[in-house]
N, C-alpha and C positions, 0 to 999 in steps of 0.2 A: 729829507732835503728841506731845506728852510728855504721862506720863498724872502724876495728882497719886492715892496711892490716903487714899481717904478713911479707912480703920482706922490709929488710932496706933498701932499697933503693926505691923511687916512683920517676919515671918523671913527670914532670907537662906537657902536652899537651893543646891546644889550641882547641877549637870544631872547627876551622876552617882548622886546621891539620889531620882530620877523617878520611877526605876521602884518604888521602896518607898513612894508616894503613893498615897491614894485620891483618885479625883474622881466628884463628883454626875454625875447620867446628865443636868438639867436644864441648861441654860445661863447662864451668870451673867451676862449683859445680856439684859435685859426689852427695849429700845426696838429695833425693827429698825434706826434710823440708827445709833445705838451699833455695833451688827452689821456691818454696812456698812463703816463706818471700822475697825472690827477688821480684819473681811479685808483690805482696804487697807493699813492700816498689817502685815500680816501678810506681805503680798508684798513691801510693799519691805523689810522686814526681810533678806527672802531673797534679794531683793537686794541690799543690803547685803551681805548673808555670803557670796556667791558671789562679786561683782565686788572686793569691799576687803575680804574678809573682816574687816569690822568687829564688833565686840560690841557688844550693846545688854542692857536690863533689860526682861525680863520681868514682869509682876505678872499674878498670877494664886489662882486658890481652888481649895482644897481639899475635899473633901465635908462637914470637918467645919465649914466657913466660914471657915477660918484665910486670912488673904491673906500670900503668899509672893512673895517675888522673885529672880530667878535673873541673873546675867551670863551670856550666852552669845551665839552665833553660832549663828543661824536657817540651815540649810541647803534647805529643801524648805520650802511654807507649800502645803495645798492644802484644801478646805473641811471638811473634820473636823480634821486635825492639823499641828501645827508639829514637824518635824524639825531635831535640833539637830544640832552638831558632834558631841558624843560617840555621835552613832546612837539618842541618845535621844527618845520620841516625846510630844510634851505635846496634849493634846485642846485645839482650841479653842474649844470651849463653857467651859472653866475658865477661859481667856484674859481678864484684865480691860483691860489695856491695856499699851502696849511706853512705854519710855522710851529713844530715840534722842539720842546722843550724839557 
């Protein structure tokens, strides 16, 4: 499922910019089905990156509410965090949605 993000505005981020990010402690999907399809679409992400090492778009939020989006290659997906290629780690409660390609 490709996500559409509803803010006109997206910064593009680097996965090697990660770590100099804040994120809210809160989750940024309210509906549990929303949740649900997140972690789904989170493992196959990792699937993805494992079996074709394919890259996908991230969209995800910042504490300050900025929505951000990253190219990369999902290595690990497990119910707190997304593990990238660079060893870099993104919380999935900031996770708004992936865009598969």
């Amino acid at each position: 499922m490709s996500f559409l993000p509803s803010s006109p505005t997206v910064e593009i981020v680097e996965k090697e910019d990660i770590d100099n990010l804040q994120f809210g402690h809160d989750d940024v999907l309210t509906d549990p089905e929303a949740r649900q399809r997140r972690r789904a679409d989170a493992d196959r992400a990792a699937t993805l990156g494992n079996a074709y090492h394919g890259k996908l778009d991230i969209y995800f939020q910042t504490a300050d509410g900025a929505t951000k989006r990253m190219a990369t290659t999902v290595w690990a997906a497990d119910a707190d965090h997304l593990t990238l290629k660079s060893g870099a780690s993104l919380p999935l409660r900031a996770v708004l949605g992936f865009d598969f390609y």
